[in-house]
N, C-alpha and C positions, 0 to 999 in steps of 0.2 A: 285047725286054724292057722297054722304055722304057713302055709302059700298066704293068707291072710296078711300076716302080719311079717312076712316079707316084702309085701309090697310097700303095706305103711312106710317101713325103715326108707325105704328107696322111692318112696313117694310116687309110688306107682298106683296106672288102677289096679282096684279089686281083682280082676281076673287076671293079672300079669303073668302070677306065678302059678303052676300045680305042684306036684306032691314028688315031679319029676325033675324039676327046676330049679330047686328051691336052693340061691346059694348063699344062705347062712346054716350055721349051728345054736342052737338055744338048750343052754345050760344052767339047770337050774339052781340059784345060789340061794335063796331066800324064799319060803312060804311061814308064811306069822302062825298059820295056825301049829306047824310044827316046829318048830324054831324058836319060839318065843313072840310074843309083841312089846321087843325093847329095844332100846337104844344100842345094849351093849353085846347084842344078839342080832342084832342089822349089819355094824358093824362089823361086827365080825365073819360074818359070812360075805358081805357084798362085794363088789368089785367095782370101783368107781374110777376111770382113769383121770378125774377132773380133779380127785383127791378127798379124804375124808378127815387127814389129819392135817397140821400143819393149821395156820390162820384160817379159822371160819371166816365165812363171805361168800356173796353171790361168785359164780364158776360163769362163765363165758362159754355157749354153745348153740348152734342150731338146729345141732343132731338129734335132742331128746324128743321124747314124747310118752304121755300116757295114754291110757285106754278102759274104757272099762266094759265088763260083760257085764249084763245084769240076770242073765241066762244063759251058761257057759254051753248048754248045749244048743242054744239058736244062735249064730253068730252074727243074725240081724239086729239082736239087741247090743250090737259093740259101740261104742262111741268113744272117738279119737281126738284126741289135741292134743295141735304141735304147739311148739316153742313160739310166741306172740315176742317176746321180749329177750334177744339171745344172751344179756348183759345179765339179766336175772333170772336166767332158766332153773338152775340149780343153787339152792345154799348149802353149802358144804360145814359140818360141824362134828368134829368127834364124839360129842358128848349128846348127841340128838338125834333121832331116829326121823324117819320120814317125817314133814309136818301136812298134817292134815287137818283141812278149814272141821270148826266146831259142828257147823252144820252139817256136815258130809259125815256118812258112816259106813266101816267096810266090816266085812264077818272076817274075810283072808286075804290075804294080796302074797302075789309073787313074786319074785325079782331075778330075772335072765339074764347071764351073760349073752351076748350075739356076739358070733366069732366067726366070717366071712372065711368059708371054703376054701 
């Protein structure tokens, strides 16, 4: 999936990249089911250059984006959104872990550094 989601970062199509191409790195700093699913266990493993301590508040960016598989082995069930709002992309807080709307539910989530070749 990684040509995949090379392209996303770079807002490329789909097919941009292959397995030959690819020029990022992804590093994995966070999965909830080994990790923990806490606040103080996010934290401490993530890397966020937008900040995680210092004054909580919305982060300014157009970079992010989520995704999700619903079927990590068919990558046609992936669905992507970017950043709608750059002013409110990210809220940054030390003492809170990802927030996640009530109605949505995840089993595991990952969280990658990308580190450009």
């Amino acid at each position: 999936h990684i040509p995949l989601f090379s392209a996303w970062i770079d807002k490329k199509d789909s097919s941009y990249y292959n397995k030959r191409n690819i020029p990022y790195e992804f590093k994995l700093l966070y999965r909830s089911s080994q990790d923990g699913f806490n606040a103080a266990s996010f934290h401490r493993n993530c890397y966020n250059p937008l900040d995680w301590s210092g004054s909580h508040g919305y982060k300014n960016t157009a970079d992010s984006f989520l995704f999700n598989l619903t079927d990590g082995n068919n990558i046609s069930t992936a669905r992507l959104g970017y950043v709608i709002k750059a002013s409110h992309a990210v809220f940054c807080c030390n003492n809170q872990g990802p927030s996640i709307p009530k109605k949505f539910t995840v089993e595991n989530f990952e969280i990658f550094q990308v580190i450009k070749k």
